[in-house]
PDB file of N, CA, C and O in Angstrom:
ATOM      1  N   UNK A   1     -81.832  -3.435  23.940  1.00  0.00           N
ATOM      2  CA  UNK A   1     -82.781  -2.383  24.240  1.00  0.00           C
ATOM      3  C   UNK A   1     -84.059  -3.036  24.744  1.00  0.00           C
ATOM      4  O   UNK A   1     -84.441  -4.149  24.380  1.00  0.00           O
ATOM      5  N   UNK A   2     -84.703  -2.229  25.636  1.00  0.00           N
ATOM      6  CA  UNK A   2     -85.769  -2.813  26.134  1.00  0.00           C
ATOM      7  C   UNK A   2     -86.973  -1.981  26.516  1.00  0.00           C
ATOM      8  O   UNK A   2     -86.681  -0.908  27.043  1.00  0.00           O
ATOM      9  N   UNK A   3     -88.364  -2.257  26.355  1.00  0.00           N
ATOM     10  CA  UNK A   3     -89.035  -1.800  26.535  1.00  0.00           C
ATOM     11  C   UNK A   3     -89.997  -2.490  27.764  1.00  0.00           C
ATOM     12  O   UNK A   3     -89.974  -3.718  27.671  1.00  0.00           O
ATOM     13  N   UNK A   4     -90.856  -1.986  28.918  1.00  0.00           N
ATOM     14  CA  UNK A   4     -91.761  -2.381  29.848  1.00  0.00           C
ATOM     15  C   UNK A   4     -92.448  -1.277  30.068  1.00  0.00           C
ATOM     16  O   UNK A   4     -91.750  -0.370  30.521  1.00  0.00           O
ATOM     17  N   UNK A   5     -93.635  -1.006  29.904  1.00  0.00           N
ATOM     18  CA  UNK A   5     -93.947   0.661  30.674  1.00  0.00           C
ATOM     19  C   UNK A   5     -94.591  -0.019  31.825  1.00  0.00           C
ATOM     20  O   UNK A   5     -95.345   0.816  32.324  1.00  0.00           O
ATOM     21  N   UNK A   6     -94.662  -1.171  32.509  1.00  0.00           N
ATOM     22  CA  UNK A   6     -95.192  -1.552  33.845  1.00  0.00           C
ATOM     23  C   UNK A   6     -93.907  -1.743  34.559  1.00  0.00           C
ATOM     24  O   UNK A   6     -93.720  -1.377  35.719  1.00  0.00           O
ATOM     25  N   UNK A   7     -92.760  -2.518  33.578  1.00  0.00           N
ATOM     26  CA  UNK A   7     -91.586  -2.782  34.926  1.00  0.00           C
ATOM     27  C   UNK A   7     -90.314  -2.631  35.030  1.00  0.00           C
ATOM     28  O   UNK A   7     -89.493  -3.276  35.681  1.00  0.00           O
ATOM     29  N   UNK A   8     -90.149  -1.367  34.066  1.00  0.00           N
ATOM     30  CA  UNK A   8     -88.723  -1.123  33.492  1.00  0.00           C
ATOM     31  C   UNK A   8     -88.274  -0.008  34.650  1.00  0.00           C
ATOM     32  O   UNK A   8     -87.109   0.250  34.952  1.00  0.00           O
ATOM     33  N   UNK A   9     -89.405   0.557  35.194  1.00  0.00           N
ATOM     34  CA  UNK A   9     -88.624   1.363  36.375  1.00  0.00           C
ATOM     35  C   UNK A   9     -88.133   0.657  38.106  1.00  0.00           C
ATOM     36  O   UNK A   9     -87.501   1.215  39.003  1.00  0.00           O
ATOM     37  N   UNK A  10     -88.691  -0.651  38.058  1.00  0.00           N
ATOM     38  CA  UNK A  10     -88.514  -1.474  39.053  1.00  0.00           C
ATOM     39  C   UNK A  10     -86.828  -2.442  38.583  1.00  0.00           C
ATOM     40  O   UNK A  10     -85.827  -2.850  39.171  1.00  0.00           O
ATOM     41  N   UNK A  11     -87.298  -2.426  37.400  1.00  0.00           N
ATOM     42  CA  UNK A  11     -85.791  -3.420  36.614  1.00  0.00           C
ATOM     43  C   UNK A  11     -84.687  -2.503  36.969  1.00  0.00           C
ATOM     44  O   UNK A  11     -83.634  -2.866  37.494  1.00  0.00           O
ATOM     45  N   UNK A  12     -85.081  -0.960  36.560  1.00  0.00           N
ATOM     46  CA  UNK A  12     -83.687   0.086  36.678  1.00  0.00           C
ATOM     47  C   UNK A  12     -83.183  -0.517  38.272  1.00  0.00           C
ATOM     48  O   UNK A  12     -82.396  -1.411  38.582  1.00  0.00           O
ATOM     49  N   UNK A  13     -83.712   0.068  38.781  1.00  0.00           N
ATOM     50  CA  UNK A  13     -83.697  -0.489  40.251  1.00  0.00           C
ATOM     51  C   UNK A  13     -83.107  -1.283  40.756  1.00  0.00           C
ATOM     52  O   UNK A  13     -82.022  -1.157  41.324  1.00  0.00           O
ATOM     53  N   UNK A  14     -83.824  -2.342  40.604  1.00  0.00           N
ATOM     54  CA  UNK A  14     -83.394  -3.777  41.185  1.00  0.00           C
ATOM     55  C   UNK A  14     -82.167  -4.934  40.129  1.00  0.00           C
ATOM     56  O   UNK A  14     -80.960  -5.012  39.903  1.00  0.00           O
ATOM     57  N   UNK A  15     -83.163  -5.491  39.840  1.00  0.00           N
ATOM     58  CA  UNK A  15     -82.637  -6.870  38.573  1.00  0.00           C
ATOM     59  C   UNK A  15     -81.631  -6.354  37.725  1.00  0.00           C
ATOM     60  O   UNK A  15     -80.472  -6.761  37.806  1.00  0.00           O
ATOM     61  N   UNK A  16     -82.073  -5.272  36.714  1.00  0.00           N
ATOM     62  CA  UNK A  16     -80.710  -5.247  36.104  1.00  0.00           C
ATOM     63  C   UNK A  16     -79.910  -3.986  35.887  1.00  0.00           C
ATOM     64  O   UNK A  16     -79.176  -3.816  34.913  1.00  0.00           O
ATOM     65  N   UNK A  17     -80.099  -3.110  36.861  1.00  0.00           N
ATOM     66  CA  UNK A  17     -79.653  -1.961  36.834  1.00  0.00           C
ATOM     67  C   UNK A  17     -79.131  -1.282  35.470  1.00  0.00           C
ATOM     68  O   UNK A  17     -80.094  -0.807  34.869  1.00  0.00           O
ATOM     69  N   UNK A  18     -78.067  -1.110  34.874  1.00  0.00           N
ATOM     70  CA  UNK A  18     -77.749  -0.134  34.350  1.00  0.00           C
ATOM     71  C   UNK A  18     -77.116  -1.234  32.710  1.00  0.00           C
ATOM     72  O   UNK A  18     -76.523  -0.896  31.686  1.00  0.00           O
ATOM     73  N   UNK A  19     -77.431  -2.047  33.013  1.00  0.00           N
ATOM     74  CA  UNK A  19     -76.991  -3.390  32.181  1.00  0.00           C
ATOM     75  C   UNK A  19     -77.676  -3.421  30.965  1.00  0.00           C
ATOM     76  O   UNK A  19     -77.306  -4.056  29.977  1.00  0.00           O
ATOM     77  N   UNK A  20     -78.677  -2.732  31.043  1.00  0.00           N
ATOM     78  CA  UNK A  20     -79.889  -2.783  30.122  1.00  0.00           C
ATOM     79  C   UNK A  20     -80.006  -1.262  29.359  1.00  0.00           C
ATOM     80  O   UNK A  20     -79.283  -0.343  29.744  1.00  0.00           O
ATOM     81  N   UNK A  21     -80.655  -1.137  28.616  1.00  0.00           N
ATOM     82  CA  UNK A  21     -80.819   0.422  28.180  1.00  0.00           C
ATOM     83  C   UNK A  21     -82.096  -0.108  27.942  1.00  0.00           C
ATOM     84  O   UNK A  21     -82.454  -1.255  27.672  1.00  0.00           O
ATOM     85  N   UNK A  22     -82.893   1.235  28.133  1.00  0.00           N
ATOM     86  CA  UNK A  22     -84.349   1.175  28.125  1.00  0.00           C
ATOM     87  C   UNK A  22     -85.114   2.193  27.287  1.00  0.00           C
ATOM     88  O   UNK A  22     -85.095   3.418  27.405  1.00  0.00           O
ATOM     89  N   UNK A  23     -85.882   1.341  26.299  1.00  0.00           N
ATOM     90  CA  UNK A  23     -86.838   2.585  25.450  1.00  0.00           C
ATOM     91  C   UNK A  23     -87.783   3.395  25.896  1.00  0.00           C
ATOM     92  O   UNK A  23     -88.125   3.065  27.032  1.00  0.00           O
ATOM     93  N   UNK A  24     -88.305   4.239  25.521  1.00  0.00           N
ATOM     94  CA  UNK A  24     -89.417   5.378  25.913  1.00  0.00           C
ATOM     95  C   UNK A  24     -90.102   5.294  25.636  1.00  0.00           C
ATOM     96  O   UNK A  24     -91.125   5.774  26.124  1.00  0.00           O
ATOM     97  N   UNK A  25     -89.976   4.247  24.108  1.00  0.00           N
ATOM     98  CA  UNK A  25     -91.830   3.275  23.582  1.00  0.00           C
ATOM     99  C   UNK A  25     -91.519   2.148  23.074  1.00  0.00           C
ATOM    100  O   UNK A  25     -90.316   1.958  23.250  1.00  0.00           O
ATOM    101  N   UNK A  26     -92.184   1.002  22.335  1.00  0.00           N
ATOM    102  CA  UNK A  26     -92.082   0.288  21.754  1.00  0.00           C
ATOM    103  C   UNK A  26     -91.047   0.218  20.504  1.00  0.00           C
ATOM    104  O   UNK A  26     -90.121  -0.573  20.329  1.00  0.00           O
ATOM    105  N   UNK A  27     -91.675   1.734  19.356  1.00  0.00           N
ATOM    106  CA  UNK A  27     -90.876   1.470  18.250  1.00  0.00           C
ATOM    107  C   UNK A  27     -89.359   2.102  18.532  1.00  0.00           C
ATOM    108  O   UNK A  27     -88.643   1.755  17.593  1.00  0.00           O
ATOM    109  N   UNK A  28     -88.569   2.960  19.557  1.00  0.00           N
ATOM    110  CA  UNK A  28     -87.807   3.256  20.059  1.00  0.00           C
ATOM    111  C   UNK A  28     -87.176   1.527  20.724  1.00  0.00           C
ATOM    112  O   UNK A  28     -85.976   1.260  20.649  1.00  0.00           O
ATOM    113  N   UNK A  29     -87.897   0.814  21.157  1.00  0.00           N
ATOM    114  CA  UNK A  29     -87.133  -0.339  21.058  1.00  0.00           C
ATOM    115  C   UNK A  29     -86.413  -0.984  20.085  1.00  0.00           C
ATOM    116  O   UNK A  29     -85.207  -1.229  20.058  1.00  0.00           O
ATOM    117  N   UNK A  30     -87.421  -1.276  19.153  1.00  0.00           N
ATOM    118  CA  UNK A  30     -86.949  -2.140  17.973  1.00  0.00           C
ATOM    119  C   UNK A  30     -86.686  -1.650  16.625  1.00  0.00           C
ATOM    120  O   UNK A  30     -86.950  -2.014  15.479  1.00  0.00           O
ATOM    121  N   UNK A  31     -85.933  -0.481  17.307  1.00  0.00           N
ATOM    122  CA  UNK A  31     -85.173   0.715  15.999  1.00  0.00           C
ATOM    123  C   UNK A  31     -84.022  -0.385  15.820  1.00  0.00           C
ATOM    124  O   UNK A  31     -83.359  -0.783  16.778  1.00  0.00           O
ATOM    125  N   UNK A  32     -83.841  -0.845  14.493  1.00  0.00           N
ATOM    126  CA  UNK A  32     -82.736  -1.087  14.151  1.00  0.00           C
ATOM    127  C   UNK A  32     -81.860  -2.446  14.615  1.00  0.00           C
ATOM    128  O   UNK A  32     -80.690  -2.805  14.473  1.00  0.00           O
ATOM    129  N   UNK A  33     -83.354  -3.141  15.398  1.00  0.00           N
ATOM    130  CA  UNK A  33     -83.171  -4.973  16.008  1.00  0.00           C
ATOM    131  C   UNK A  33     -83.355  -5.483  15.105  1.00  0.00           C
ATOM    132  O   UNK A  33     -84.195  -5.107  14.288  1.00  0.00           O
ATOM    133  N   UNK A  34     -82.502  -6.675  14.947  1.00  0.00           N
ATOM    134  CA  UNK A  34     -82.771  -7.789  13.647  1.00  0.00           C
ATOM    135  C   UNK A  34     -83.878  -8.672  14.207  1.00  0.00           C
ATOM    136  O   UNK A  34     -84.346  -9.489  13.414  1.00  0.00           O
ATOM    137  N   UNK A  35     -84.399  -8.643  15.505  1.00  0.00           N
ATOM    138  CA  UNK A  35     -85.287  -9.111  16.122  1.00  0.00           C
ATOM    139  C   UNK A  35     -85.986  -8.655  17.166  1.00  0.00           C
ATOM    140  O   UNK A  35     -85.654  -7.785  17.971  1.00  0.00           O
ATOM    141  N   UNK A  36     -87.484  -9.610  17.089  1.00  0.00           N
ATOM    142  CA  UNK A  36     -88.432  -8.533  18.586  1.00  0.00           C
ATOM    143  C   UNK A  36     -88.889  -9.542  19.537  1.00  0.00           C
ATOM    144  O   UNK A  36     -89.601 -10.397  19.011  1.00  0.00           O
ATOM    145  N   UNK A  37     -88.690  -9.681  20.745  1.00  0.00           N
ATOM    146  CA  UNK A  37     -88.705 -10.810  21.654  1.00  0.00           C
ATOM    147  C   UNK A  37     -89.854  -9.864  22.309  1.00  0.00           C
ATOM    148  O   UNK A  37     -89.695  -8.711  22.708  1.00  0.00           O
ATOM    149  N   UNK A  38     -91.064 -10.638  22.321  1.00  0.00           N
ATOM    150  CA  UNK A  38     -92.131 -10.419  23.521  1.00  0.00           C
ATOM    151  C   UNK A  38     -92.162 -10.908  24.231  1.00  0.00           C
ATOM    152  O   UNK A  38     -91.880 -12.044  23.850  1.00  0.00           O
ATOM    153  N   UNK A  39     -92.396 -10.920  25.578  1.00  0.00           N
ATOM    154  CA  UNK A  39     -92.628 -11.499  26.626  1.00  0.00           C
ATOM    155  C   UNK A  39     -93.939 -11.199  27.858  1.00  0.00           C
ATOM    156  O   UNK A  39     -94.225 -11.858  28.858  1.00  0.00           O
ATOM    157  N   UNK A  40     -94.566  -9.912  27.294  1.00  0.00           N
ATOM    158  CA  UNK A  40     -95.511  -9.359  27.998  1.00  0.00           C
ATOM    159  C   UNK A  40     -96.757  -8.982  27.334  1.00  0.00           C
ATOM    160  O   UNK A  40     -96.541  -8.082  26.523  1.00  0.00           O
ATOM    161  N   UNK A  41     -98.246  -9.418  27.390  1.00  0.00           N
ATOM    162  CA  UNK A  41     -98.809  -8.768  26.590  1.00  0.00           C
ATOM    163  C   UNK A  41     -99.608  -7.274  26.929  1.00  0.00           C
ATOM    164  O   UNK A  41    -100.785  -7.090  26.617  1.00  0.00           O
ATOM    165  N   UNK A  42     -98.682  -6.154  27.684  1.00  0.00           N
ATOM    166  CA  UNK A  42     -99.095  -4.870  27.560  1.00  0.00           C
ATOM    167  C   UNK A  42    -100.043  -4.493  26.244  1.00  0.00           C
ATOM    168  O   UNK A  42     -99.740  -4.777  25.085  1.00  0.00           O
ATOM    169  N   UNK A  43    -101.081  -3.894  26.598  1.00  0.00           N
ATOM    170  CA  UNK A  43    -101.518  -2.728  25.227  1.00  0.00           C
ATOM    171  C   UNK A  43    -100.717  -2.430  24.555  1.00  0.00           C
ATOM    172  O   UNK A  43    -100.890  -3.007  23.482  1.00  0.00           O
ATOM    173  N   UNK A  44     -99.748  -1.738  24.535  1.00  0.00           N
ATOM    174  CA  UNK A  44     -98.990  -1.317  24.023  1.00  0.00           C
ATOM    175  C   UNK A  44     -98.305  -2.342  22.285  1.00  0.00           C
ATOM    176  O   UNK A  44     -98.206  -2.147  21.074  1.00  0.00           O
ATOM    177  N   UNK A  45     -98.013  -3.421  23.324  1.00  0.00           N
ATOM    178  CA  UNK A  45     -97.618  -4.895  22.651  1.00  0.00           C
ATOM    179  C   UNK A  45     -98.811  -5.536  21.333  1.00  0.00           C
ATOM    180  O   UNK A  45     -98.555  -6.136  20.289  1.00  0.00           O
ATOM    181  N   UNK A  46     -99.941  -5.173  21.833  1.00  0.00           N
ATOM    182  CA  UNK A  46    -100.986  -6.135  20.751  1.00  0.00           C
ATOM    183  C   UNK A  46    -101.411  -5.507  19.748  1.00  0.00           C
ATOM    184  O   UNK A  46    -101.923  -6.259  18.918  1.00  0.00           O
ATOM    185  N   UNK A  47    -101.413  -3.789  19.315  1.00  0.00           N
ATOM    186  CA  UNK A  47    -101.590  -3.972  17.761  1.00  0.00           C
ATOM    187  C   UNK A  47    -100.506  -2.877  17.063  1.00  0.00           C
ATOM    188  O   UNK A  47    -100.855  -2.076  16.196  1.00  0.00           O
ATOM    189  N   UNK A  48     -99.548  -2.951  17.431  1.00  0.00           N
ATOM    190  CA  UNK A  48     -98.639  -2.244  16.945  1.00  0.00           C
ATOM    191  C   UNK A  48     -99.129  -2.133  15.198  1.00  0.00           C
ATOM    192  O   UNK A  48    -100.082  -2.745  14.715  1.00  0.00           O
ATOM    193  N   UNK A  49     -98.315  -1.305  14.534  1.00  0.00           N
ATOM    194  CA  UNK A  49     -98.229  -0.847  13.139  1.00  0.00           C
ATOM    195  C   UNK A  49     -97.163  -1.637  12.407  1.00  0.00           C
ATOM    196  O   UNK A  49     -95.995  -1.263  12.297  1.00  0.00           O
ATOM    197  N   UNK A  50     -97.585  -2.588  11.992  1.00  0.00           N
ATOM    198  CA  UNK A  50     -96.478  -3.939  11.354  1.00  0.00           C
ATOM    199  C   UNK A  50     -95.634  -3.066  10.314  1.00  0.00           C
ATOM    200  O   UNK A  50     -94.428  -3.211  10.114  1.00  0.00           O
ATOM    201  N   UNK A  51     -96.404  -2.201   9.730  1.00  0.00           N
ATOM    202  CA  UNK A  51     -95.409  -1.311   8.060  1.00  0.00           C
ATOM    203  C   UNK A  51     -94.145  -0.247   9.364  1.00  0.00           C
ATOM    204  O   UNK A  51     -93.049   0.186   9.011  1.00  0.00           O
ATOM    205  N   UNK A  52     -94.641  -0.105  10.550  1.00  0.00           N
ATOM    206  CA  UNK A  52     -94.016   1.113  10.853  1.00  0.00           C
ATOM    207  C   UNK A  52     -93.061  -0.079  11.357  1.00  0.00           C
ATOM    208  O   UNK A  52     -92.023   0.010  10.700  1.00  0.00           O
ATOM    209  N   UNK A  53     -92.982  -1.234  12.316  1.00  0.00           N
ATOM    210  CA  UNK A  53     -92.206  -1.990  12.665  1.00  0.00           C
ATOM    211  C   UNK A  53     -91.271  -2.165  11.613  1.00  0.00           C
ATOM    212  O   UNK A  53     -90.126  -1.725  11.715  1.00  0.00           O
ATOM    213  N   UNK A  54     -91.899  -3.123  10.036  1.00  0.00           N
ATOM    214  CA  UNK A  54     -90.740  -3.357   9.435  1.00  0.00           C
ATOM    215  C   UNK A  54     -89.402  -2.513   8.737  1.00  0.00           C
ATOM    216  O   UNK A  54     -88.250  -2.840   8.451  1.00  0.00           O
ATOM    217  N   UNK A  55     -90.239  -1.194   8.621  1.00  0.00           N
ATOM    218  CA  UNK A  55     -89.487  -0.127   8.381  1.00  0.00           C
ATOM    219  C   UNK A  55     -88.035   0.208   9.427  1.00  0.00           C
ATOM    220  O   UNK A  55     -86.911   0.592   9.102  1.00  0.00           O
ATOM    221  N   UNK A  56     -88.528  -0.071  10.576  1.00  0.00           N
ATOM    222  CA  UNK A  56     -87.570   0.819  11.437  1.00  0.00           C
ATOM    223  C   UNK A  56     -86.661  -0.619  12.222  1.00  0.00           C
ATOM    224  O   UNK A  56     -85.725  -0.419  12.996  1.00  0.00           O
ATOM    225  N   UNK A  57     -87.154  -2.052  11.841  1.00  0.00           N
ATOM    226  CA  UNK A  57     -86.374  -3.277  12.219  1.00  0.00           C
ATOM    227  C   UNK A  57     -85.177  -3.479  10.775  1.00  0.00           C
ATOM    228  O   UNK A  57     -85.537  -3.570   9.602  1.00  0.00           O
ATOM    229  N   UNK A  58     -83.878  -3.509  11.217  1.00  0.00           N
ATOM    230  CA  UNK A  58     -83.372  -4.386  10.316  1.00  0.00           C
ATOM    231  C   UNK A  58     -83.443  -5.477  10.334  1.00  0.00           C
ATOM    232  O   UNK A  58     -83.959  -5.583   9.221  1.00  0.00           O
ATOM    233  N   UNK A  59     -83.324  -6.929  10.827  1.00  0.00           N
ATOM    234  CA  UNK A  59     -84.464  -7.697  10.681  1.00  0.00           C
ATOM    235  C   UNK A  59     -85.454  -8.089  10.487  1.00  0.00           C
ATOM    236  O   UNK A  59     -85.825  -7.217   9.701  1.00  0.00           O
ATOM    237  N   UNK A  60     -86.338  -8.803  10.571  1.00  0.00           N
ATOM    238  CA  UNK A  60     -87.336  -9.488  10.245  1.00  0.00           C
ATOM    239  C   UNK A  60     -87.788 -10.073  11.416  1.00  0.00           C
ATOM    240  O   UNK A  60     -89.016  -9.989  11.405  1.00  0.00           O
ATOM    241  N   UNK A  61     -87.370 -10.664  12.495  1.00  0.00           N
ATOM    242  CA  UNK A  61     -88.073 -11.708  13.183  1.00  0.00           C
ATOM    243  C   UNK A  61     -88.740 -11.460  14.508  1.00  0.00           C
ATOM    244  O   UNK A  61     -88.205 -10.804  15.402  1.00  0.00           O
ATOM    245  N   UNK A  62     -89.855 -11.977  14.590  1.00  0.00           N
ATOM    246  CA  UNK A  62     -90.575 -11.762  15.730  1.00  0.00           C
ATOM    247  C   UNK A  62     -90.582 -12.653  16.643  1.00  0.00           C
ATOM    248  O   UNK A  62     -90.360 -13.674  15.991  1.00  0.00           O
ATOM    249  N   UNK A  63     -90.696 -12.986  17.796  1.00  0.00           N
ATOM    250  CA  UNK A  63     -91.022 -13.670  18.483  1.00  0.00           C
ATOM    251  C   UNK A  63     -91.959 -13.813  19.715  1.00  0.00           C
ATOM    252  O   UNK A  63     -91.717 -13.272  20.794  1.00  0.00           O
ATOM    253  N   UNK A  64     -92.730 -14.359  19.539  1.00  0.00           N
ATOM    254  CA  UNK A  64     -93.695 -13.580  20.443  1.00  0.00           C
ATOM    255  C   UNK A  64     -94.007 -14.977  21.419  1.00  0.00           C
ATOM    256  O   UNK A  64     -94.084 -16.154  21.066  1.00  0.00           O
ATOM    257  N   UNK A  65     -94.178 -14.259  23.010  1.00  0.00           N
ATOM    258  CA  UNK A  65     -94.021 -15.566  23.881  1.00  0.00           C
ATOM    259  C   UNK A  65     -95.120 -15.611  24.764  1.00  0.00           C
ATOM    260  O   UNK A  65     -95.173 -16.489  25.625  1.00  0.00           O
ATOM    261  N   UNK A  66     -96.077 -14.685  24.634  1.00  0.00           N
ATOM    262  CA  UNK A  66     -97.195 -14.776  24.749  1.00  0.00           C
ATOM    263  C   UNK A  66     -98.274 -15.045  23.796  1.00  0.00           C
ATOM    264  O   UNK A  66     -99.412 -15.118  24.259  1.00  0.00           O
ATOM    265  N   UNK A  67     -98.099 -15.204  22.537  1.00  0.00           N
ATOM    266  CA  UNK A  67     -98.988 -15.896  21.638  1.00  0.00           C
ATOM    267  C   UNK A  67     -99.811 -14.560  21.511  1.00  0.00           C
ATOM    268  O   UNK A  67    -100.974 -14.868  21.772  1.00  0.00           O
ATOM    269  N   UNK A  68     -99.724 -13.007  21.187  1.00  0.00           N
ATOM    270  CA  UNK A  68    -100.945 -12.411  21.193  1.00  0.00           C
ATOM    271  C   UNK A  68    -101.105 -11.901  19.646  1.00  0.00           C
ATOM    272  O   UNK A  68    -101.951 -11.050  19.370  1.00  0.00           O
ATOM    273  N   UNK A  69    -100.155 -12.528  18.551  1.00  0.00           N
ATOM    274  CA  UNK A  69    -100.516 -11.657  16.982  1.00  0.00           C
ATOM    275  C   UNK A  69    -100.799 -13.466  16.545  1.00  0.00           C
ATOM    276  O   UNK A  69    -100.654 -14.653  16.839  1.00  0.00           O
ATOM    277  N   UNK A  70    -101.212 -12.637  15.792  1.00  0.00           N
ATOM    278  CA  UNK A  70    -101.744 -14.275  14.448  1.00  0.00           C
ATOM    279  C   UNK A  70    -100.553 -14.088  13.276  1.00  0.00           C
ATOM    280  O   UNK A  70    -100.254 -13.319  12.363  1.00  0.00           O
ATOM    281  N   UNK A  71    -100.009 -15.497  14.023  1.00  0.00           N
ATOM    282  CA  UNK A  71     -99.042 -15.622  12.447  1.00  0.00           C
ATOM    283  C   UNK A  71     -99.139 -15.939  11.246  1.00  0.00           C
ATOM    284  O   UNK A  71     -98.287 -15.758  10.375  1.00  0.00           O
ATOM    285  N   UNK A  72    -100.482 -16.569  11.103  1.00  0.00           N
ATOM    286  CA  UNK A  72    -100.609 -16.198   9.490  1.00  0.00           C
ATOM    287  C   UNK A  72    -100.349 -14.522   9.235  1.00  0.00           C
ATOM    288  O   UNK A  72     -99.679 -14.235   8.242  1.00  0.00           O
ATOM    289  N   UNK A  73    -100.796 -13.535   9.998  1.00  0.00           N
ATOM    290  CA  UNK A  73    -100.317 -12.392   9.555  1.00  0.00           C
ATOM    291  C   UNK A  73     -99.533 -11.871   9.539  1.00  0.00           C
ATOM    292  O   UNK A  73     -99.257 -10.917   8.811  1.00  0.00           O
ATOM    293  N   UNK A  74     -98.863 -12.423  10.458  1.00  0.00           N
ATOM    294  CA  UNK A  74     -97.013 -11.819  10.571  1.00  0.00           C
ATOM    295  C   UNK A  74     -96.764 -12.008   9.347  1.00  0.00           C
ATOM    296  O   UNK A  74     -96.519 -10.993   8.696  1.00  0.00           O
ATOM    297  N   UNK A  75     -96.743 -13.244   8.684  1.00  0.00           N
ATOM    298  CA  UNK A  75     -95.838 -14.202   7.931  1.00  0.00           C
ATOM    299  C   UNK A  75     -96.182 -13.523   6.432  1.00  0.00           C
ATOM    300  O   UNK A  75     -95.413 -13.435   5.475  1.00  0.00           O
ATOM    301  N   UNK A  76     -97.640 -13.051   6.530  1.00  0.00           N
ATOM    302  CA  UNK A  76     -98.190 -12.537   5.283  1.00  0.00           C
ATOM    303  C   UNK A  76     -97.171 -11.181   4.930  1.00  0.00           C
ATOM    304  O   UNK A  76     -96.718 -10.954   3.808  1.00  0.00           O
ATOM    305  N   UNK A  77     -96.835 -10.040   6.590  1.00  0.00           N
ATOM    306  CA  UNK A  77     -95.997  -8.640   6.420  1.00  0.00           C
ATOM    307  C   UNK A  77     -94.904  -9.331   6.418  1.00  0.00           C
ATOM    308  O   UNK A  77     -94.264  -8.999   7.415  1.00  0.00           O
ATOM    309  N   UNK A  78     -94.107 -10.472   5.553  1.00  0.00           N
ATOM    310  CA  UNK A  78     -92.729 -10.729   5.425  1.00  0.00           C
ATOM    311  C   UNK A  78     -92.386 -11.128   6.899  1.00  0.00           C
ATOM    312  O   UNK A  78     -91.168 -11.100   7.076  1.00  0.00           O
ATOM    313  N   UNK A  79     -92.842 -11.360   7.609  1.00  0.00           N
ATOM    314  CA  UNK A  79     -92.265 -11.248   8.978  1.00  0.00           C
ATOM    315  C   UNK A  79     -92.116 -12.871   8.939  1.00  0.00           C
ATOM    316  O   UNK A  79     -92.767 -13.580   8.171  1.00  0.00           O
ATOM    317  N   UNK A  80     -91.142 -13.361   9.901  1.00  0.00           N
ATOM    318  CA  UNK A  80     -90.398 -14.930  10.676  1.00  0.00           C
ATOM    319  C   UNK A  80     -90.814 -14.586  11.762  1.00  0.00           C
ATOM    320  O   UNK A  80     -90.474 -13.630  12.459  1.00  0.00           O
ATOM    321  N   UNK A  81     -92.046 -15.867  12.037  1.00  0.00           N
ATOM    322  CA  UNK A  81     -92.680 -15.867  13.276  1.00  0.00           C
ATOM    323  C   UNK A  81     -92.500 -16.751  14.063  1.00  0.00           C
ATOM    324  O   UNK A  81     -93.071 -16.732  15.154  1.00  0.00           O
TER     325      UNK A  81
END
């Protein structure tokens, strides 16, 4: 599952057409991922609701590849950063 609200309608499109399924927000992404791969730092991306994340992740792990949360705090909400 994937989320972009800048480039998920260019991805439908082009790169990965129909290969992908695409969320309508963030926590609609990572309903039920044992993991959360960032790669973009959209608004959207930098202060999410960590209690509403861990709730709705079966997992735990974050990964973030733009560097935009502080992992001492991940690590503090149980989170593998």
């Amino acid at each position: 599952m994937a989320f972009d609200p800048e480039a998920a309608k260019e991805a439908k499109k082009k790169a990965l057409g129909d290969s992908v399924e695409y969320a309508a927000n963030v926590y609609d992404a990572i309903e039920g991922a044992d993991a959360q791969v960032l790669v973009t730092e959209w608004k959207q991306f930098q202060r999410p609701s960590w209690q509403r994340v861990k709730s709705i992740m079966r997992g735990n792990v974050v990964f973030d590849g733009r560097n935009i949360h502080d992992p001492k705090r991940l690590r503090a909400e149980a989170f593998e950063y």
